[in-house]
N, C-alpha and C positions, 0 to 999 in steps of 0.2 A: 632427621638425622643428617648433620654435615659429609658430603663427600670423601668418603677418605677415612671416617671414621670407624671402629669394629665393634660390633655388640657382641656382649658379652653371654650369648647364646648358647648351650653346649652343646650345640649339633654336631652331628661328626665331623672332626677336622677342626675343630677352634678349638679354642682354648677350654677350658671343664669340662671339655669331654673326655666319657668314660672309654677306653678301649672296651671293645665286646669280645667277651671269652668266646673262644669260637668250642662250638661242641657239634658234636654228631647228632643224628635222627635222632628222634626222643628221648634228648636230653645227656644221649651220652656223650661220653670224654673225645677226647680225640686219639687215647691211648688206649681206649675201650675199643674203638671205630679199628683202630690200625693191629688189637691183638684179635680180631672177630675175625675182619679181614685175611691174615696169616691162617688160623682154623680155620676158614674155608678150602685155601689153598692146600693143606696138608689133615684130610678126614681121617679118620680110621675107617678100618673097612666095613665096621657095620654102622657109621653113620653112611660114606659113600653107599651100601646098600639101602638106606633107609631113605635116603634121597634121590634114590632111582624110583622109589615107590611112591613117593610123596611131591615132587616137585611138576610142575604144568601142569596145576591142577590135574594127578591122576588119580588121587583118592577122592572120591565123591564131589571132584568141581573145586573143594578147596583149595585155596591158596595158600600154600607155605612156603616161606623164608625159612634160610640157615644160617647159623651162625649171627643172631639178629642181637645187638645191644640191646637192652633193656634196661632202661637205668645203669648202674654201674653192674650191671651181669650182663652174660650172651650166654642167651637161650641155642641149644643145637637146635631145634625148626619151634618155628611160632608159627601159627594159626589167627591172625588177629582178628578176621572178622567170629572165626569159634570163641577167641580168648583161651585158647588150647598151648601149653609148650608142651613138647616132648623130647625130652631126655636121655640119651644114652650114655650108660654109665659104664666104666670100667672098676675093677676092683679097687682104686683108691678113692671112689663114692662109695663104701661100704661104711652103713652109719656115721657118715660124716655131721657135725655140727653145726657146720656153714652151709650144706646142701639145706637143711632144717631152716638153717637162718632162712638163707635166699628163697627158697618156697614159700616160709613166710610171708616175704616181703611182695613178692611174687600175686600171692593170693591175695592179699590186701592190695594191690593193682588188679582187682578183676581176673585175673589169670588161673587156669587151672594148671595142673600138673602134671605129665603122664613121664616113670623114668620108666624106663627096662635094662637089663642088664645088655651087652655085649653080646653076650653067646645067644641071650633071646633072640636079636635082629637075625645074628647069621643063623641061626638051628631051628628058630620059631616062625619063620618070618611071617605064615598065617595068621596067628593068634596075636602077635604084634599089631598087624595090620586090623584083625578083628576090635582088636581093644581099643585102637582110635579110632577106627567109624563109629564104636558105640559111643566116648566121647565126644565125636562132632554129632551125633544125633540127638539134637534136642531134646530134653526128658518133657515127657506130655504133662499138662499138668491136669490137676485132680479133676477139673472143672469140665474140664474137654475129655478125658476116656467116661467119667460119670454119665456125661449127655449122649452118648455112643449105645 
C-alpha cells in the first residue's frame, strides 16, 4: 500500500463505518436505562419497604437489583443468579394485558415471576418475604428426595 493512501476498511472512524447504537446493560434502550434510573430515585413505599429487605444480600445471601431493564422492561428487583423478578403492583396492574404480555416474554427469558399487591409489602410483609425464599429455594428434584 502507497503512503498516503486509505483503505477502505470500516473500522471505527473511516469511512463505511457503521455508528454503534449505544444501549444499556442487556440490551436495553438508553430511554429504558434513564426511565429505570428516575424509578429508583422516586419508589413507593412498599417497593422502598421491599428493598430494605432485599438488598445486600439480606434475604438468604441473594443478590438483588431494582429497578433493572430487562429487554425493553424494568423488573422492580431481579434475582439473576435465582432468575426470580418480583413485582409490586399497584391498582392499575389489575388484569392488565401488558403485564400478561411482558411475563410472557419474561418467562420465555428463563425468568420467573413473583407480583404482590402494595398493601401485601406494607401489611404482609412476612408472608411476602416467605413467598420468595420458597422461590429462591431450589425445588429438589424427583431423583434426589427418592434416594433419601
Amino acid at each position: 500500500m502507497m503512503a498516503g493512501s486509505q483503505s477502505s476498511s470500516p473500522l471505527a472512524g473511516e469511512e463505511g463505518a457503521r455508528a454503534r447504537q449505544r444501549v444499556g446493560r442487556r440490551g436495553g434502550s438508553s430511554v429504558v436505562l434513564a426511565h429505570a434510573k428516575d424509578m429508583r430515585q422516586a419508589p413507593t413505599d412498599a417497593e422502598h419497604r421491599l428493598w430494605s429487605l432485599l438488598r445486600a444480600k439480606r434475604l438468604n445471601g441473594c443478590k438483588f437489583r431494582r429497578q433493572q431493564p430487562i429487554g425493553r422492561f424494568i423488573a422492580d428487583f431481579v434475582c439473576y443468579e435465582a432468575r426470580l423478578i418480583v413485582e409490586v403492583d399497584g391498582s392499575q396492574h389489575a388484569e392488565s394485558a401488558r403485564d400478561e404480555m411482558r411475563d410472557k416474554w419474561l418467562f420465555s427469558q428463563g425468568f420467573r415471576v413473583l407480583r404482590f399487591w402494595n398493601n401485601d409489602v406494607l401489611e404482609n410483609e412476612d408472608g411476602v418475604v416467605m413467598a420468595i425464599l420458597e422461590a429462591l429455594d431450589p425445588p429438589r428434584s424427583e431423583e434426589h428426595t427418592s434416594e433419601l
